[in-house]
C-alpha positions as CSV (number, residue, x, y, z in Angstrom):
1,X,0.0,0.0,0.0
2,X,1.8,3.3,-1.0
3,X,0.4,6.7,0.1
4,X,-1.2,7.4,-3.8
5,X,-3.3,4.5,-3.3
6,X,-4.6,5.6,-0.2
7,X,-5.4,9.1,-1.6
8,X,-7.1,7.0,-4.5
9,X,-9.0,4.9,-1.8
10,X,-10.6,7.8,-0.2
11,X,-11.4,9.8,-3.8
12,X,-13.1,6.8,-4.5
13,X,-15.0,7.0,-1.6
14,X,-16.2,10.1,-1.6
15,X,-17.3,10.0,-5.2
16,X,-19.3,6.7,-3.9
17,X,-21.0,8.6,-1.3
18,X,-21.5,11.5,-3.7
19,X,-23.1,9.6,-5.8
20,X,-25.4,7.8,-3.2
21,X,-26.0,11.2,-1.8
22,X,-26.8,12.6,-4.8
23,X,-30.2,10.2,-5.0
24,X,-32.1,11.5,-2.3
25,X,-31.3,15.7,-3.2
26,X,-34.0,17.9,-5.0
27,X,-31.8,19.0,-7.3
28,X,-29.4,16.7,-8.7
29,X,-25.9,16.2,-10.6
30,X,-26.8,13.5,-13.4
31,X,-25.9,10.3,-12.9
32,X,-24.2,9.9,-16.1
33,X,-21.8,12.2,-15.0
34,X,-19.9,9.6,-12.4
35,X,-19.2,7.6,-15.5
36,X,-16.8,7.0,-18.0
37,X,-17.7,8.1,-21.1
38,X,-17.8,4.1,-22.1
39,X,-19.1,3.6,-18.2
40,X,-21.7,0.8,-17.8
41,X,-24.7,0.1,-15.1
42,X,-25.5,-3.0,-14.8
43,X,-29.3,-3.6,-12.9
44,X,-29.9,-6.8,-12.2
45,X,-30.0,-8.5,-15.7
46,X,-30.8,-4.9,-17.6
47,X,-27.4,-2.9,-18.8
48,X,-27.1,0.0,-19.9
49,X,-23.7,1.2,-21.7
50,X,-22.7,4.9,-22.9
51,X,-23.9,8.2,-21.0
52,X,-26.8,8.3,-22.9
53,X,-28.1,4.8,-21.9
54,X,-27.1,5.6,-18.4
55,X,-29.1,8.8,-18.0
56,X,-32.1,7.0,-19.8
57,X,-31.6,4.0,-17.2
58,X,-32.7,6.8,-14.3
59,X,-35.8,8.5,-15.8
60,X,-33.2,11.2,-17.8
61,X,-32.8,12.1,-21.0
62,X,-35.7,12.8,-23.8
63,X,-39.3,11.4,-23.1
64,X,-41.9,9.3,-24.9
65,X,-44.3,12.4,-26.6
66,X,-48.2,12.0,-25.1
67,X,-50.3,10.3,-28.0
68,X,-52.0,12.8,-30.4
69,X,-54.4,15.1,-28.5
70,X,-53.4,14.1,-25.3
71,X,-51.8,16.5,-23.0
72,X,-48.4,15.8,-21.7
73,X,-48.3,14.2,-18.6
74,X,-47.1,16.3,-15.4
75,X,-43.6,15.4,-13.9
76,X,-43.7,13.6,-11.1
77,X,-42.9,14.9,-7.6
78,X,-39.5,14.8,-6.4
79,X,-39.2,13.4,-2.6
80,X,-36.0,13.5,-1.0
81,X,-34.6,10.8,0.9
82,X,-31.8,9.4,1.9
83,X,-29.3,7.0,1.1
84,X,-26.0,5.4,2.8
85,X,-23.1,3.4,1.9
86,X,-21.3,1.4,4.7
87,X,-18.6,-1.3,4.6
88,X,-16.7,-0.4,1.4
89,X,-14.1,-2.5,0.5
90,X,-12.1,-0.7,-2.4
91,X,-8.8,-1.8,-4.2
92,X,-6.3,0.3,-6.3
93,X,-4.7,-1.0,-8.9
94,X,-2.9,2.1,-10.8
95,X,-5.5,3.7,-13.0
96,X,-8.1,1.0,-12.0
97,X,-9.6,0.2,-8.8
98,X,-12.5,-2.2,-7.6
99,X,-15.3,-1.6,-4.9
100,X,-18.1,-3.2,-3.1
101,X,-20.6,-1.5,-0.5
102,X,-23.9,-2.5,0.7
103,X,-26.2,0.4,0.2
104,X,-29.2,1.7,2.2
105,X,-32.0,3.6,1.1
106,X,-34.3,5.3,3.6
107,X,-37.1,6.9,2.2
108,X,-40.8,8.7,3.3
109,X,-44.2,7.3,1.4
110,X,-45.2,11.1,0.9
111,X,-43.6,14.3,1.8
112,X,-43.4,15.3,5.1
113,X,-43.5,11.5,6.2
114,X,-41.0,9.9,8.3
115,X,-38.4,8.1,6.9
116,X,-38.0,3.8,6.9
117,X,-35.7,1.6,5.7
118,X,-37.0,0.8,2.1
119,X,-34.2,-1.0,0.1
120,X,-30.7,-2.5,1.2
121,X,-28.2,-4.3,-1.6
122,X,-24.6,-4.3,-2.7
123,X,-23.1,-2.6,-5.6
124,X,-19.6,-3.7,-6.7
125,X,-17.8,-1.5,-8.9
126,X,-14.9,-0.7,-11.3
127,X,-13.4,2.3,-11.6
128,X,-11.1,4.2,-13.8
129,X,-8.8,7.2,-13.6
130,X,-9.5,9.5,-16.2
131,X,-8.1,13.0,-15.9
132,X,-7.4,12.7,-12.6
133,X,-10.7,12.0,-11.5
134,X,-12.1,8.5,-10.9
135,X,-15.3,7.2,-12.7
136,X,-17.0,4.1,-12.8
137,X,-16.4,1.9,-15.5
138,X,-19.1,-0.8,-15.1
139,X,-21.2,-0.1,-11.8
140,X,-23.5,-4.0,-10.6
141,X,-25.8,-3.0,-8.2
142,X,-28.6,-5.7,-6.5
143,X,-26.1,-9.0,-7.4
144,X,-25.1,-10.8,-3.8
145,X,-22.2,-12.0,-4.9
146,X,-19.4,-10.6,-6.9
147,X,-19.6,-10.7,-11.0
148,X,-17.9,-13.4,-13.1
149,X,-14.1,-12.5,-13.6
150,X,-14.1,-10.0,-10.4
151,X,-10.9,-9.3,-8.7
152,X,-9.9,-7.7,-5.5
């Protein structure tokens, strides 16, 4: 362990919990942007690959227009709420890394609600350096164990 890959380690880390964080906030960064420009999500058996795909894979990006006559339909209230990340394991390698957390999402029914525990997973992650600044490069979130081919 050298004292880069420690720095690496924590940038990681916060850009996980930036990320996480950035779920439950009003007004958000797009997802897309914690990705490589080649980045992929991968939910469950559903990826998504490219920026574009990304963004689409969280409600973003250009929507269906209402049938003819039809008025378009309203968008959809945004609730905060919250999310954490605990026991993250990440390894540096260089310009790549790999990371697994268990995620927590705590969420209201309606505004002004209080919050409960609503969905808890892993995510386990590859990253790469670009620029200086670490971005996913294939992101699994809701497997229990590690993907095919993962290394630590």
């Amino acid at each position: 362990m050298t004292a880069q890959s420690l720095i690496d380690r924590q940038l990681i880390l916060d850009q996980i919990t930036r990320y996480y964080y950035n779920f439950g906030k009003e007004t958000k960064t797009p997802e897309s942007s914690f990705y490589a420009e080649d980045g992929a999500l991968i939910l469950g058996t559903r990826r998504f690959e490219g920026k574009e795909a990304i963004l689409s894979a969280y409600g973003g990006g250009a929507r269906p227009a209402p049938a003819a006559g039809a008025a378009p339909a309203a968008p959809r209230e945004r609730i905060p709420f919250n999310m954490t990340v605990d026991n993250a394991l990440i390894f540096v390698h260089g310009d790549t890394a790999t990371s697994q957390v268990i995620y927590t999402e705590y969420r209201p029914e309606k505004k002004g609600d209080p919050v409960r525990m609503t969905v808890q997973g892993k995510e386990f992650a590859t990253w790469v350096k670009v620029k200086g600044q670490w971005l996913y490069k294939e992101r699994y979130v809701g497997l229990s164990e590690p993907p095919a081919g993962w290394k630590e």
